[in-house]
Steps between C-alpha positions, in 0.01 A plus 500: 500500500761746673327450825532113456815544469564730785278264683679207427841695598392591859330197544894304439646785684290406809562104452877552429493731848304228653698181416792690596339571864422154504848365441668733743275378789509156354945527536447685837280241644726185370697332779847578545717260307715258732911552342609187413833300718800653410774243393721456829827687580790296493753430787838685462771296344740662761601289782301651814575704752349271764356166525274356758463107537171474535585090557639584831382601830651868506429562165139412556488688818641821314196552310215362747447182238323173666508264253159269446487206299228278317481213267283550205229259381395444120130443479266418229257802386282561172645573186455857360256522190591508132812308490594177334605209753425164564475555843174495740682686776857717531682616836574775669695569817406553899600741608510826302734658796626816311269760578613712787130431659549151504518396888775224523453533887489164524801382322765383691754749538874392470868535543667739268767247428196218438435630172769276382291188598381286243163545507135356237427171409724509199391438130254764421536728791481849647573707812392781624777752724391783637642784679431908584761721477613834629778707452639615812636834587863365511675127427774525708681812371328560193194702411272378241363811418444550146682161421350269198376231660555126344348173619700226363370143555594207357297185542524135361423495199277785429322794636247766503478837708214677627593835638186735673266238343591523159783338262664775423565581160317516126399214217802559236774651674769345704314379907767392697208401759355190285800176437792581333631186476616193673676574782521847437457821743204708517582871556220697533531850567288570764552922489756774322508687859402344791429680871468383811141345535469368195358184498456231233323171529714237360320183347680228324388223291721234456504230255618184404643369134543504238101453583548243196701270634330507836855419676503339872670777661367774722455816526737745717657858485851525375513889657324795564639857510388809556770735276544866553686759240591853549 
């Protein structure tokens, strides 16, 4: 009976020892977690210390940006499973131009001051601006060093920014980088303190609406702006 019992004790011991080994190699062999987006930081509410036109040749020149252009086209593609709709097919857009690999080599590169043009078919529309920028050692007299950097755009009627290939921001918090309203500016910090080098790839979606009404008007930039605090 005793020995039973010791039995049974050393036998738990061991699988109790054993499970524990297990889980320990089973946590040290799981794949590192990805950390979710963090929410975006806001712009500064203080008026800047500099601000660059990125609408106008010098501006544009300052910071190396070429700006590229394309109209967007809605085409028909499958709809996703398990959803209710009385639809055979739904749409998506062409292109997705907001990764930073996406080669827009072909676009046609424009004026900085041509953003302004009125631009899509109108109705349900979209366009596609695209641009790479660098900070530069110096603007003039100022150095950027360690400077918050802000990209302010504001496009008729709405907007979305891809900076680095991403929309910056998180699902739940403010993101200054998807449309705010109509009309109304995008600023999108693009970092807390910038250096010289730094480079961000600039993609902006631009939309026009309310997509309800479908209005016949176009779609153009209002202003772009690269801000700089410090």
């Amino acid at each position: 009976m005793r020995g039973n019992i010791f039995g049974g004790l050393i036998a738990g011991g061991m699988l109790a020892v054993l499970s524990l080994a297990v889980a320990t190699l089973s946590v040290a062999q799981a794949p590192p977690q990805q950390p979710p987006p963090q929410p975006a930081p806001m712009a500064p509410g203080l008026p800047p210390t500099l601000v660059v036109d990125l609408m106008s040749a010098e501006g544009a020149s300052a910071l190396g940006a070429r700006w590229r252009v394309s109209d967007v086209t809605i085409k028909e593609v499958p709809i996703i499973e398990g959803v209710i709709t009385q639809n055979k097919m739904t749409y998506d857009i062409d292109p997705h131009a907001g990764g930073t690999d996406f080669d827009d080599s072909k676009w046609p590169v424009i004026e900085a001051k041509d953003l302004a043009a009125r631009r899509s078919g109108g109705h349900v529309a979209f366009m596609w601006y695209r641009a790479l920028l660098t900070i530069p050692a110096k603007i003039g007299e100022f150095d950027p060093s360690g400077a918050v950097a802000v990209f302010k755009v504001t496009v008729d009627d709405y907007a979305e920014i891809w900076v680095n290939g991403a929309i910056p921001g998180r699902s739940g918090y403010p993101r200054p980088a998807t449309i705010q309203g109509h009309n109304m500016p995008n600023r999108v910090v693009l970092g807390t303190s910038v250096k010289a080098g730094d480079k961000f790839q600039i993609a902006v979606f631009g939309i026009n609406g309310p997509i309800s009404i479908a209005p016949a008007n176009s779609v153009f930039v209002r202003e772009a702006k690269l801000e700089l605090f410090k």
